[in-house]
Every structure is written in C-alpha cells, then in structure tokens.
N, CA, C and O atoms as a Tinker XYZ file with bonds, in Angstrom:
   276  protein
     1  N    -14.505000   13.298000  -28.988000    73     2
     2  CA   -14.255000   14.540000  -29.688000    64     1     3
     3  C    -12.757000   14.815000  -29.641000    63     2     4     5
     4  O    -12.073000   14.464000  -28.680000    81     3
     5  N    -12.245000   15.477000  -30.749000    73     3     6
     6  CA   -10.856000   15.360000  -30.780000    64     5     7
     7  C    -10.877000   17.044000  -30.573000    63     6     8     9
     8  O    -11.887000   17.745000  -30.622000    81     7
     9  N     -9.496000   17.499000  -30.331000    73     7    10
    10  CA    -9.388000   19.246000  -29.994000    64     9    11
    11  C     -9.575000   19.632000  -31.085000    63    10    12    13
    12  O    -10.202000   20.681000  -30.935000    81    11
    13  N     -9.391000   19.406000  -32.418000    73    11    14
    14  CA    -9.731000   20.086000  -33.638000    64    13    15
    15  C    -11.288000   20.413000  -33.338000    63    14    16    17
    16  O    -11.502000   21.565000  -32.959000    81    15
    17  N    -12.524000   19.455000  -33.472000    73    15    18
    18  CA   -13.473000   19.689000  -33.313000    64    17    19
    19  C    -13.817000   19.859000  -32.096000    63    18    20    21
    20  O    -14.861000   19.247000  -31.869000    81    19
    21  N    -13.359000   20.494000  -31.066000    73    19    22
    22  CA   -13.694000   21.214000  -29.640000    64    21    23
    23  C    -13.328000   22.678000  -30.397000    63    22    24    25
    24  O    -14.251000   23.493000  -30.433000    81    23
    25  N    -12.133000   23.034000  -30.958000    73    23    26
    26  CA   -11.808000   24.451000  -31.463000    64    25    27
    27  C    -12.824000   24.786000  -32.260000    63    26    28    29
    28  O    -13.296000   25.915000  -32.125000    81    27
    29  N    -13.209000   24.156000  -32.955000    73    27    30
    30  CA   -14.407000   24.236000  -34.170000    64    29    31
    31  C    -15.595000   24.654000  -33.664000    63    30    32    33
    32  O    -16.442000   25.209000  -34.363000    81    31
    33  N    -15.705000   24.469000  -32.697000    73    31    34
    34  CA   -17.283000   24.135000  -32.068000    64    33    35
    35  C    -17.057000   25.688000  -31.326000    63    34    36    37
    36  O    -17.901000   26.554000  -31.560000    81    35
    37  N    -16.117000   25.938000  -30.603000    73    35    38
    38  CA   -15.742000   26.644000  -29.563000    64    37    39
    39  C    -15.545000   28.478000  -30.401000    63    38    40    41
    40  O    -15.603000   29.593000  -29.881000    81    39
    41  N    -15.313000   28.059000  -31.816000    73    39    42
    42  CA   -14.975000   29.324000  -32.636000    64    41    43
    43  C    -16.193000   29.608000  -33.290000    63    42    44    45
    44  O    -16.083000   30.250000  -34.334000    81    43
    45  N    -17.663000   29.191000  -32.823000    73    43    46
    46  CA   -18.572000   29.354000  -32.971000    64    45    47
    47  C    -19.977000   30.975000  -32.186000    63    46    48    49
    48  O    -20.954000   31.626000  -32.555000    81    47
    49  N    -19.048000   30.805000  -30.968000    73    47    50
    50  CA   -19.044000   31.855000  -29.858000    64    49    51
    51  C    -18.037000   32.903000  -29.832000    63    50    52    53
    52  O    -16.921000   32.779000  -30.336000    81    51
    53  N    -18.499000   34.029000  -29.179000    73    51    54
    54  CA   -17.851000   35.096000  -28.819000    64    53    55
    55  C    -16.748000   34.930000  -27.975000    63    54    56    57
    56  O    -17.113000   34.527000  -26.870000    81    55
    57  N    -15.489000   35.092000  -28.074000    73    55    58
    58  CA   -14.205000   35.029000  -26.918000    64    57    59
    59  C    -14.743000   35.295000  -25.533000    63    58    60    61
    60  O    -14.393000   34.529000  -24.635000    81    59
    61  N    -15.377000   36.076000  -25.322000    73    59    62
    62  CA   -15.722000   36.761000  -23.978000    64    61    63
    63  C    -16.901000   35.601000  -22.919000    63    62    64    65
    64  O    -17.130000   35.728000  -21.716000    81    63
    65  N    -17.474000   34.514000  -23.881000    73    63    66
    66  CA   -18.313000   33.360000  -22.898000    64    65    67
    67  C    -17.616000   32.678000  -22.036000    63    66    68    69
    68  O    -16.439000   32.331000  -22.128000    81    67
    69  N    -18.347000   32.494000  -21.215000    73    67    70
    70  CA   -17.591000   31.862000  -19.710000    64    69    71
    71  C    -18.080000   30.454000  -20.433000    63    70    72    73
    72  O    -19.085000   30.305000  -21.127000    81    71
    73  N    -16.707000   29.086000  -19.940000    73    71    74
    74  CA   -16.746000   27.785000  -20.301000    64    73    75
    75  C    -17.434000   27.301000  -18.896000    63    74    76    77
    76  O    -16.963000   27.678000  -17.823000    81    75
    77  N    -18.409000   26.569000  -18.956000    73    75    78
    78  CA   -18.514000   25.644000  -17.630000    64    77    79
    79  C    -19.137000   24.479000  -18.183000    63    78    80    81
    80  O    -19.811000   24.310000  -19.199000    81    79
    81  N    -18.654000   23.533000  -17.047000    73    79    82
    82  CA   -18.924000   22.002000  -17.201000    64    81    83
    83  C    -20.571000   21.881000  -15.847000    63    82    84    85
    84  O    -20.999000   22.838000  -15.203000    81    83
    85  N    -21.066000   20.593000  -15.808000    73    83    86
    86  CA   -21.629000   20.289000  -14.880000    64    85    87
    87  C    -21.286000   19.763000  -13.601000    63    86    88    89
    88  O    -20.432000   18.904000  -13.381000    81    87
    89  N    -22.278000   20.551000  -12.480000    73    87    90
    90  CA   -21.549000   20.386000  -11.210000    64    89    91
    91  C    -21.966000   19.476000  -10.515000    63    90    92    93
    92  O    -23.196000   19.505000  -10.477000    81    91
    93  N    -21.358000   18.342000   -9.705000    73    91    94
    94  CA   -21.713000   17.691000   -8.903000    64    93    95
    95  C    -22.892000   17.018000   -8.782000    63    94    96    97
    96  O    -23.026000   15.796000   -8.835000    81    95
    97  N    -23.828000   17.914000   -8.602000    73    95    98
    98  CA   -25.377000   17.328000   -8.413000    64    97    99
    99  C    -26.060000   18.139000   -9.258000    63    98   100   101
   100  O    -26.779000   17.594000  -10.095000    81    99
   101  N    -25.975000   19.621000   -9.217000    73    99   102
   102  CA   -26.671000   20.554000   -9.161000    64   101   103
   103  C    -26.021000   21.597000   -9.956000    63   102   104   105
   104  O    -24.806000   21.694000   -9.780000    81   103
   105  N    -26.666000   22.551000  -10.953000    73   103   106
   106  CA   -25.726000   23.948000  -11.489000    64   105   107
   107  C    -24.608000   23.658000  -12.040000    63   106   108   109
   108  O    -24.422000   22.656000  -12.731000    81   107
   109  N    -23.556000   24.741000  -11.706000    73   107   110
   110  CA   -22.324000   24.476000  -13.067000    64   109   111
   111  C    -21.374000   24.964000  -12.712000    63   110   112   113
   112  O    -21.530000   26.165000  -12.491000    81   111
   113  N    -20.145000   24.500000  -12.490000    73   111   114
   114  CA   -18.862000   24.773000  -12.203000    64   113   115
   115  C    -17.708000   25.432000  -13.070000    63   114   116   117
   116  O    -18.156000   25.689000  -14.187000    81   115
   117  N    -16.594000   25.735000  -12.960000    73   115   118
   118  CA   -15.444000   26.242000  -13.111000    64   117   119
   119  C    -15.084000   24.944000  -13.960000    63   118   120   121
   120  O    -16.020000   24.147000  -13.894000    81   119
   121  N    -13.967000   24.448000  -14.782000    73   119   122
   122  CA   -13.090000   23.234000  -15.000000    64   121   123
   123  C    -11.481000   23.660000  -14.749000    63   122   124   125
   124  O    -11.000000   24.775000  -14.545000    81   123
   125  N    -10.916000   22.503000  -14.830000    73   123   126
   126  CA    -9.884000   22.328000  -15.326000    64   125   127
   127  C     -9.173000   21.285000  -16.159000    63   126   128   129
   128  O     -9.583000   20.129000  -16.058000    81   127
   129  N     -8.298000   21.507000  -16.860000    73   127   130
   130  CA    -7.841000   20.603000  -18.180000    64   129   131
   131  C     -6.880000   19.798000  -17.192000    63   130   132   133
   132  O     -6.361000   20.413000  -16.260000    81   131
   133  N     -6.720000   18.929000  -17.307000    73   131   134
   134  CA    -5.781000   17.511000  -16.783000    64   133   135
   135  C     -5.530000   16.327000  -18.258000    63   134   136   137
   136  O     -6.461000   15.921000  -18.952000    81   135
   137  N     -4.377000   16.036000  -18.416000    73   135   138
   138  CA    -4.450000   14.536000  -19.544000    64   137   139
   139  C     -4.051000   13.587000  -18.641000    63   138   140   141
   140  O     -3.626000   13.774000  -17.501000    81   139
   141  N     -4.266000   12.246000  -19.403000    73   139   142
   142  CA    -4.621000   10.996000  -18.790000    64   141   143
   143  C     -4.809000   10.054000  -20.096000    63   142   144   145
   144  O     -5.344000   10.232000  -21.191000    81   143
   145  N     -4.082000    8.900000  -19.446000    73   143   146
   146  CA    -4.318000    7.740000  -20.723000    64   145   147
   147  C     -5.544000    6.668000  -20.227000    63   146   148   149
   148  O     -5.733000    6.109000  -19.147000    81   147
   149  N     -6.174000    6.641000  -21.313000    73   147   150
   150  CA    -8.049000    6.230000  -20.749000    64   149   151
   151  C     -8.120000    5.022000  -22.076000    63   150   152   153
   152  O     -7.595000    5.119000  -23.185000    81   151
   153  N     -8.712000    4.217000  -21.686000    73   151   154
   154  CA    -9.346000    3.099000  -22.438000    64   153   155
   155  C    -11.158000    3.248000  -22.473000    63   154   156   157
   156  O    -11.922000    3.621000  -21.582000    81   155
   157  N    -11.452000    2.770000  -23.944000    73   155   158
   158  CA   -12.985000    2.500000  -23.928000    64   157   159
   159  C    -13.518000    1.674000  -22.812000    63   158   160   161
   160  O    -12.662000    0.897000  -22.389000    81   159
   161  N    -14.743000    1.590000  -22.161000    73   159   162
   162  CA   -14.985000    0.184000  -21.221000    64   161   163
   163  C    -15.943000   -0.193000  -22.319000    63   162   164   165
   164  O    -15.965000   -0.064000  -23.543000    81   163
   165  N    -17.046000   -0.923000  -21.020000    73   163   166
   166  CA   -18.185000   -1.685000  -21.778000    64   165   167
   167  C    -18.827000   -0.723000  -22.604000    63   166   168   169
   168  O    -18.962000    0.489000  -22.435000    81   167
   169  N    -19.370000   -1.805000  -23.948000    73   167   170
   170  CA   -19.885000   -0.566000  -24.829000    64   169   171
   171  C    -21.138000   -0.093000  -24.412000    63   170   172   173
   172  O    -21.491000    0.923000  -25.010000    81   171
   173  N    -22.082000   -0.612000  -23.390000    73   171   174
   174  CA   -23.128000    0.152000  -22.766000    64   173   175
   175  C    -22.722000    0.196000  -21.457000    63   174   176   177
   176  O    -23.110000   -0.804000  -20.853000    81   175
   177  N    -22.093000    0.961000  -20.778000    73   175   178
   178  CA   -21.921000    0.859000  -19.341000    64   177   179
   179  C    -23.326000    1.718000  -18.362000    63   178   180   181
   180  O    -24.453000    2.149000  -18.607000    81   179
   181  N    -22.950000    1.676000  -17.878000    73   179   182
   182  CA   -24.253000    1.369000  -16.410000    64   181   183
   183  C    -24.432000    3.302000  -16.630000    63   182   184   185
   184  O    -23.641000    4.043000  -17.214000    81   183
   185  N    -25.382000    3.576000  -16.123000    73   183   186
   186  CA   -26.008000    5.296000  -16.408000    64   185   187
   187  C    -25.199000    6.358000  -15.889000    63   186   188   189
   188  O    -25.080000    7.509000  -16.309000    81   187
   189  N    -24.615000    5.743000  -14.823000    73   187   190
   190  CA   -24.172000    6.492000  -13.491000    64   189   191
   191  C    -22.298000    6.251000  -13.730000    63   190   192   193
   192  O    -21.427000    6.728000  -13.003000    81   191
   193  N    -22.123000    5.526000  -14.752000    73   191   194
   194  CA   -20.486000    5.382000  -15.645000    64   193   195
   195  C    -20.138000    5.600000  -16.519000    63   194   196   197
   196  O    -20.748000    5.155000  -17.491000    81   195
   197  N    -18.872000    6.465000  -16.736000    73   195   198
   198  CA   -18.369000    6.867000  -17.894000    64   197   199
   199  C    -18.364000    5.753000  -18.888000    63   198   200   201
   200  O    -18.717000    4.600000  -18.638000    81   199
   201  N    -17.881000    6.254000  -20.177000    73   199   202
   202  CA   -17.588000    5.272000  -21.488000    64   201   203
   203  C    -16.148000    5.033000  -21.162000    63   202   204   205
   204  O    -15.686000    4.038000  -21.719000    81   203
   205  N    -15.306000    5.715000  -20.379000    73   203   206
   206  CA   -14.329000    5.814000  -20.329000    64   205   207
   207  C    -13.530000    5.368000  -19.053000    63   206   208   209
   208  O    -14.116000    5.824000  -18.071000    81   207
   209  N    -12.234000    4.534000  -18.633000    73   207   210
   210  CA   -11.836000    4.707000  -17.489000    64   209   211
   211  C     -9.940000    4.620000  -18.048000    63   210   212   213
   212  O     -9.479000    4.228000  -19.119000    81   211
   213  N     -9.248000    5.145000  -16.845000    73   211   214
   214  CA    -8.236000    5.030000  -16.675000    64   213   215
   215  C     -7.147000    3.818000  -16.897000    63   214   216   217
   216  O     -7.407000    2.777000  -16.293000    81   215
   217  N     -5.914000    3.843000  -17.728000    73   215   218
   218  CA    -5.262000    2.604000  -18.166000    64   217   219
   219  C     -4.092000    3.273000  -19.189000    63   218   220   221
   220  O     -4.025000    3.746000  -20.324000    81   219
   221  N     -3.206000    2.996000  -18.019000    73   219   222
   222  CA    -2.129000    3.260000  -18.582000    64   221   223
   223  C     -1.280000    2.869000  -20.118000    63   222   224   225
   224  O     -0.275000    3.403000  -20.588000    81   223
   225  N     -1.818000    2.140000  -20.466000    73   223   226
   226  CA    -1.765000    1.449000  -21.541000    64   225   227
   227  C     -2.761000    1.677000  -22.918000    63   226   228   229
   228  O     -2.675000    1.044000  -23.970000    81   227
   229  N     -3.605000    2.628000  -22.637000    73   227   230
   230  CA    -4.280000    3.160000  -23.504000    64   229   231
   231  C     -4.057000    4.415000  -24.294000    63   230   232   233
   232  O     -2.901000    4.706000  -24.603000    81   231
   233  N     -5.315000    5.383000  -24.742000    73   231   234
   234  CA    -5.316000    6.350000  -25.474000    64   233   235
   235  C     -4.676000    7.590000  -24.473000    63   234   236   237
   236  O     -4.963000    7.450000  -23.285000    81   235
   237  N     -4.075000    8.453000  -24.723000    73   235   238
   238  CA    -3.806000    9.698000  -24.243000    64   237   239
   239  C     -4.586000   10.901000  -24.829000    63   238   240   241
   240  O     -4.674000   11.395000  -25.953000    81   239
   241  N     -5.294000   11.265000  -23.205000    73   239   242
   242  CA    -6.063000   12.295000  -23.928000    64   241   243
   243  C     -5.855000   13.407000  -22.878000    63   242   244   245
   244  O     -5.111000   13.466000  -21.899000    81   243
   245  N     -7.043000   14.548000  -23.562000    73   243   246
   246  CA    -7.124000   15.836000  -22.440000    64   245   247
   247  C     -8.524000   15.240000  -21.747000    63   246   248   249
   248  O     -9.372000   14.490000  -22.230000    81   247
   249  N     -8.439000   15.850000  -20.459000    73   247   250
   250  CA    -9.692000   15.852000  -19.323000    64   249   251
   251  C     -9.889000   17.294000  -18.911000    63   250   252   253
   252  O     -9.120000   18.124000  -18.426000    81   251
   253  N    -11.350000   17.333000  -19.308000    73   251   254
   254  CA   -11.764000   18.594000  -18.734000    64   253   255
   255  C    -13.124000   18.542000  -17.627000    63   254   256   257
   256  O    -14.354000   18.535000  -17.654000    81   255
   257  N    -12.014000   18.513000  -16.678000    73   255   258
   258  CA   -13.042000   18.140000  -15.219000    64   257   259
   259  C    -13.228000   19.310000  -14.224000    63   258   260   261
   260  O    -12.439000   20.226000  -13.993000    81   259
   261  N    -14.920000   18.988000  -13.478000    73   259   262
   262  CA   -15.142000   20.285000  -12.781000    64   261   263
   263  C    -14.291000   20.243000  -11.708000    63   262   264   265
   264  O    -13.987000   19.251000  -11.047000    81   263
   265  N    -13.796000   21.767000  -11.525000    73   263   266
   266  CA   -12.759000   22.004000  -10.786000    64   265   267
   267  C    -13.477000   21.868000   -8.856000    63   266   268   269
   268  O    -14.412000   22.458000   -8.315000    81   267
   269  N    -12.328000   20.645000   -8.242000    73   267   270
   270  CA   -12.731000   20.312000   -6.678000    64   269   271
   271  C    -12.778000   21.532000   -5.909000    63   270   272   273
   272  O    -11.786000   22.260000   -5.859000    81   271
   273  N    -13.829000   21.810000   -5.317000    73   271   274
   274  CA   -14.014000   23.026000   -4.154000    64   273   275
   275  C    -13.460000   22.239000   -2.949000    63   274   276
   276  O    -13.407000   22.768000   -1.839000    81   275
C-alpha cells in the first residue's frame, strides 16, 4: 500500500478514531511510524514471516510498528 491509498482509506473515518495495529500475541497496541529500506522475500514465505525484510539496497518505505512496552 502506498501513503496515497493509506490517506484514502484513512479519510474514510472520523478524525477523532484511535489508530491501532496488532499486539504481540493478544489485543491491540499504540504504533509508531519508523522508515526503512525493505526488499520483497520469498513469494510464499513461511506463516509466521513477513513478505518483507530489511536491505539496504532496496525499496524505501514507512513502517508502522506496534509501539515496544
């Protein structure tokens, strides 16, 4: 998803909704935005792995990860 269609999606709701991501195991957390240059991996990777990993040499993007307690 590119930020155009995150804004798109996001201007669908009322200003006043709380954003949360999924937490850990269980329920739903806080985030925070971080960027990072990420490459595709395998095109079916394993259940428990992103589509995505770290590589400096790749795409530059935004990360919106649940924020560490």
């Amino acid at each position: 998803m590119k930020i155009k269609e995150l804004i798109e999606q996001l201007q669908k709701y009322p200003d006043n909704l709380r954003v949360l991501v999924n937490g850990y195991e269980m329920g739903y957390d806080d985030f925070e935005i971080n960027t990072q240059y990420i490459s595709k991996i395998y095109p079916e990777p394993a259940r428990w792995a992103g589509d995505y990993k770290k590589d400096d040499a790749g795409e530059y993007c935004v990360i919106l990860s649940r924020k560490q307690k």
